[in-house]
C-alpha positions, 0 to 999 in steps of 0.5 A: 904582789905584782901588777901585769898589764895584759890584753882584753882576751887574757883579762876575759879568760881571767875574770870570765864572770865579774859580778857586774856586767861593766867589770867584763872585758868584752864590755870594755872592750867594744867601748875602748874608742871611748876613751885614749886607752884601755889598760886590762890589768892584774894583780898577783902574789902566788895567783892572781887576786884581783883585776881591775879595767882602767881608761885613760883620759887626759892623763888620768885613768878612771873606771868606768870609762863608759858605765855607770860604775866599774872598780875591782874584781876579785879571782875568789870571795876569800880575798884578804884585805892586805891581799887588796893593800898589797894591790893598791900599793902596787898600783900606786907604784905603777900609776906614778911611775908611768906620770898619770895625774890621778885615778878615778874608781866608782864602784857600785853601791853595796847591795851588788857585792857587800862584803867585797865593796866595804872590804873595798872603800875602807883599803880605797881610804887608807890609801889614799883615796879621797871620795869625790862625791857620794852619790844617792842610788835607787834600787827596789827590791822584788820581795817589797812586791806584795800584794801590799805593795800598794798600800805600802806605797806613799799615798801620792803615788798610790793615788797616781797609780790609780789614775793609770790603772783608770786611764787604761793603759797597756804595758808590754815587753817588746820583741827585739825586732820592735825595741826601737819603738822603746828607745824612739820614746826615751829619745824624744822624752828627752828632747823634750825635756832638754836633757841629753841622751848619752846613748845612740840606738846604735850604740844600744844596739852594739851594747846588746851584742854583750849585755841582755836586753829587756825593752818595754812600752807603755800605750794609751790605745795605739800611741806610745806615750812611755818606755824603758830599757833594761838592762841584765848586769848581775846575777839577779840585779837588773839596771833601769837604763833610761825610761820616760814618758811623753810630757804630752800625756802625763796626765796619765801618770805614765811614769806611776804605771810603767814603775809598777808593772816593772816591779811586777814583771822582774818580780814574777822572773825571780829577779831580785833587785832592780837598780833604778840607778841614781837621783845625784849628779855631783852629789847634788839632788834632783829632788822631784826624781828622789821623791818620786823614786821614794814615793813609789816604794825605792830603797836608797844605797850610796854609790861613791867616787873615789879619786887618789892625786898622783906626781 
């Protein structure tokens, strides 16, 4: 096994469909300023077997560099574990000859590629790899919608989902041209709450240039008072990247409203899985958001940090 280091336009032409958005060159590539360089490389015996996209900060490369996961890609679905063996020592090789400190991979959780991934963090831990953190995601499943889902649901959020439903509250999709009104809710709920929002409308905007973009609000008569933006990053796997609601207004139950008519409307496009992303950070819990994520009907996968010392 070789490892090749060439361009993003080679690496696209390569992998042209990665099994998660994050993994595709022309996503990385409008993110290289985000990091001090990017490094596109392959693995190779009789044909290429796998790929993986590297940034390189303070002399360690880590991937992601700008996504909520990253890791590897494989050219086909019969990759061999001593095919990935071979990749990974190799690697290693490559990485310390060139005297980097270490190697960061977050893969994603399991329900995006299962048997690749446990293929994956097994060869990551023979070789050396320690797991970092364990991280817990979120995710529901569109078969969960049924006409049961509420009863199905925890009575909390069954009870605050009525008072939505009572509130009368309205839930659309915007059109592109309004997606701001969307973004501008998140920005402020943020504000509000004292967390920071890592993404510039700006930044969304060039993001939009190479991922699908969904963008949905939630009024009480005429005032925006919760929204979400969604992303499109895997053949039938959307990602929740930011949604909230105005403090101001939480009586309503927001949050409550906005989950369900989500579920309903990825349900009734055939999508099947809606990652609503993690409720950890380090590991550590926010309690109130894995309760509420649970509450209203989520599933709960691992997504973990791999992390290997070089030199």
């Amino acid at each position: 096994m070789e490892i090749l280091e060439v361009d993003a336009t080679q690496y696209g032409e390569l992998f042209p469909k990665p099994y998660h958005i994050f993994n595709a060159a022309a996503f990385n590539s409008i993110n290289a300023y985000k990091c001090e360089q990017v490094f596109y490389l392959i693995f190779k015996d009789s044909k290429v077997r796998l790929g993986i996209i590297f940034g390189l900060r303070d002399n360690k490369l880590v991937s992601p560099f700008s996504a909520p996961f990253g890791g590897f890609v494989s050219a086909s679905d019969d990759i061999r574990l001593q095919q990935i063996d071979a990749a990974l020592e190799v690697l290693i090789t490559w990485a310390t000859n060139k005297k980097f400190q270490g190697m960061r991979i977050v893969s994603p959780s399991f329900f995006y590629h299962e048997n690749f991934l446990n293929k994956i963090y097994n060869c990551l831990y023979r070789s050396g790899f320690e797991s970092h953190n364990i991280e817990l995601n979120y995710q529901f499943p569109t078969a969960k919608f049924t006409e049961n889902y509420q009863n199905d649901i925890w009575y909390n959020a069954r009870k605050n989902l009525k008072r939505g439903f009572q509130a009368n509250l309205t839930f659309e999709k915007l059109p592109t041209e309004n997606a701001k009104q969307a973004y501008d809710v998140i920005a402020q709920n943020r504000k509000e709450r004292g967390f920071p929002l890592r993404m510039t409308w700006e930044q969304v905007q060039e993001t939009m240039t190479v991922i699908t973009a969904d963008f949905f609000i939630v009024k009480k008569e005429a005032i925006a008072i919760g929204a979400a933006v969604v992303f499109h990053v895997a053949d039938q796997i959307v990602q929740v990247i930011y949604w909230g609601d105005l403090p101001q207004y939480s009586e309503y139950k927001t949050m409550n409203f906005l989950s369900y008519n989500i579920f309903q409307y990825y349900q009734q496009q055939g999508v099947a899985m809606i990652d609503i992303g993690p409720s950890t950070e380090d590991s550590v819990p926010n309690y109130g958001l894995c309760e509420f994520k649970e509450s209203i009907g989520c599933d709960i996968s691992i997504k973990t940090e791999f992390y290997k010392k070089l030199n």
